[in-house]
Structures are given as C-alpha cells and as structure tokens.
C-alpha positions, 0 to 999 in steps of 0.5 A, a space after each residue: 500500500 502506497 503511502 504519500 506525506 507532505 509537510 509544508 513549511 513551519 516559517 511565514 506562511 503560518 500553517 502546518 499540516 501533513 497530508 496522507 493519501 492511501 491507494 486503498 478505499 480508504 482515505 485519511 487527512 490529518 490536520 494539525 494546524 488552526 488553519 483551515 483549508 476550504 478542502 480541509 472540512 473534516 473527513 472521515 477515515 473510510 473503513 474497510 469493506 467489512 466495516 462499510 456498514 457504519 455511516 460516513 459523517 461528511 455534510 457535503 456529500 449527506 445525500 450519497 453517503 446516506 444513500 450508500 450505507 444505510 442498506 448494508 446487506 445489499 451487494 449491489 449497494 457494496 459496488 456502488 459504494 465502492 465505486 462512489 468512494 472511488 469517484 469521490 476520492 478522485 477528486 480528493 487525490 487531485 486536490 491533495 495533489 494540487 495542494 503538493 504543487 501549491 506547498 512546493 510552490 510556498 517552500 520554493 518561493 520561501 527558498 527564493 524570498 530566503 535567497 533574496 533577503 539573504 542576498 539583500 543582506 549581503 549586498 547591505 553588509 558588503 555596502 557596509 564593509 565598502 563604506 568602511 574599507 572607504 573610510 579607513 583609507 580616507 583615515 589612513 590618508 588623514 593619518 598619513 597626512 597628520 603624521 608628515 605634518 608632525 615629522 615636520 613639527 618633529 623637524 622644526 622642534 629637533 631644530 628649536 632643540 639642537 638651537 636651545 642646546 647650542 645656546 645652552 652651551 654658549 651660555 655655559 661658556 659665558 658664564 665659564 668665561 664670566 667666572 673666569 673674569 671674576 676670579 681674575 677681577 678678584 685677583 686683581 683687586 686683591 693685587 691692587 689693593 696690596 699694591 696700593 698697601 704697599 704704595 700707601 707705606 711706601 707714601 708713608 715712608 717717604 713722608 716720614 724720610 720727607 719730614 726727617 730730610 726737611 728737618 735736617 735740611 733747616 737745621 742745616 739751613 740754621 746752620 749755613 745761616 748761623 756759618 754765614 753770619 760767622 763768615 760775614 763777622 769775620 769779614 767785618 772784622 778782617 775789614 776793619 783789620 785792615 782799615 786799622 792796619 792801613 791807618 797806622 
C-alpha cells in the first residue's frame, strides 16, 4: 500500500499540516494546524469493506453517503459504494495533489524570498564593509597626512632643540668665561689693593724720610745761616783789620 506525506513549511506562511493519501478505499487527512483549508472540512477515515456498514459523517456529500450505507446487506449497494468512494476520492487525490504543487510552490518561493533577503543582506553588509574599507583609507590618508605634518613639527622642534642646546652651551661658556673674569677681577683687586698697601707705606715712608730730610735740611739751613753770619763777622772784622792796619 502506497503511502504519500507532505509537510509544508513551519516559517511565514503560518500553517502546518501533513497530508496522507492511501491507494486503498480508504482515505485519511490529518490536520494539525488552526488553519483551515476550504478542502480541509473534516473527513472521515473510510473503513474497510467489512466495516462499510457504519455511516460516513461528511455534510457535503449527506445525500450519497446516506444513500450508500444505510442498506448494508445489499451487494449491489457494496459496488456502488465502492465505486462512489472511488469517484469521490478522485477528486480528493487531485486536490491533495494540487495542494503538493501549491506547498512546493510556498517552500520554493520561501527558498527564493530566503535567497533574496539573504542576498539583500549581503549586498547591505558588503555596502557596509565598502563604506568602511572607504573610510579607513580616507583615515589612513588623514593619518598619513597628520603624521608628515608632525615629522615636520618633529623637524622644526629637533631644530628649536639642537638651537636651545647650542645656546645652552654658549651660555655655559659665558658664564665659564664670566667666572673666569671674576676670579681674575678678584685677583686683581686683591693685587691692587696690596699694591696700593704697599704704595700707601711706601707714601708713608717717604713722608716720614720727607719730614726727617726737611728737618735736617733747616737745621742745616740754621746752620749755613748761623756759618754765614760767622763768615760775614769775620769779614767785618778782617775789614776793619785792615782799615786799622792801613791807618797806622
């Protein structure tokens, strides 16, 4: 016995339910969702021909199925039940099969709309990679551009640096230079005042030889003057020596 199951897609189409079709009388149709297919209205398991005596409860087709089970002991009732259950599972078989096209159709535009968005959000995500590769050049090129404006500031401080170093050692040269001039200015001034020391006493000395020299120098001139009063008295007196001598 051939047995065929279908089970349509659990995601966007909001039903699921699986169809059973048997090649014997028999016809099952399992439903498993709230959904209701206008095909889907309750069928009845159809027993086997040993139990076709029991009514089928099926609204739409009240009429035949009355008709085929209420005389159960008459075979021609039998064949024209079998062959109305025949004819009506026909129909049955098509629907079902146009419900398998119909799934397949749903799952493959599933798989189509799935293939779409998946594709749409491909396309996004490698619009959105594109735009950051885009902006990380663009960076990497304002990187690059800050980075030779700073090797040129690193340039011009490297030089402002080697200028302070060089001005730093003119300064210290300076002040070498200047120490060496004060402890020379020391050296001088403690020289010169120990020249003008020595000047002062020599002054000194001098002045005291000075004032002896002048002092023996009156005295001498005392003297000459007391000498030369001397010589004077005497030439008055050799004078009138002789004025006497030349009177008698």
């Amino acid at each position: 016995m051939k047995q065929q199951s279908i089970s349509t897609p659990t995601a966007q189409f909001g039903f699921r339910h699986s169809l059973q079709i048997q090649s014997s009388p028999n016809i099952k149709l399992y439903q498993q969702s709230p959904y209701q297919s206008p095909y889907s209205s309750p069928l009845l398991q159809q027993p086997s021909l040993s139990q076709q005596r029991q009514p089928i409860k099926q609204s739409n087709f009240g009429n035949v199925n009355k008709t085929l089970f209420n005389d159960g002991q008459n075979q021609k009732s039998k064949q024209l039940q079998l062959v109305d259950l025949n004819h009506i599972e026909e129909p049955w078989k098509q629907k079902v099969l146009e419900l398998e096209r119909k799934v397949q159709q749903l799952e493959q535009q599933q798989q189509n709309e799935e293939c779409d968005q998946n594709e749409s959000e491909l396309s996004q995500v490698y619009s959105q990679i594109q735009q950051l590769v885009n902006t990380i050049k663009i960076l990497q090129e304002e990187i690059q551009n800050l980075q030779e404006k700073l090797n040129i500031k690193q340039h011009i401080i490297d030089g402002y640096n080697s200028q302070l170093i060089s001005k730093d050692k003119e300064l210290e040269d300076q002040n070498t230079y200047i120490q060496e001039i004060h402890n020379q200015l020391e050296d001088q001034t403690l020289l010169i005042e120990n020249k003008q020391k020595f000047l002062f006493d020599e002054i000194n000395s001098w002045k005291r030889k000075f004032i002896e020299q002048n002092r023996g120098l009156h005295k001498i001139q005392e003297e000459s003057i007391m000498l030369q009063t001397q010589i004077d008295n005497l030439k008055n007196i050799k004078l009138m020596l002789n004025k006497q001598s030349e009177q008698t």
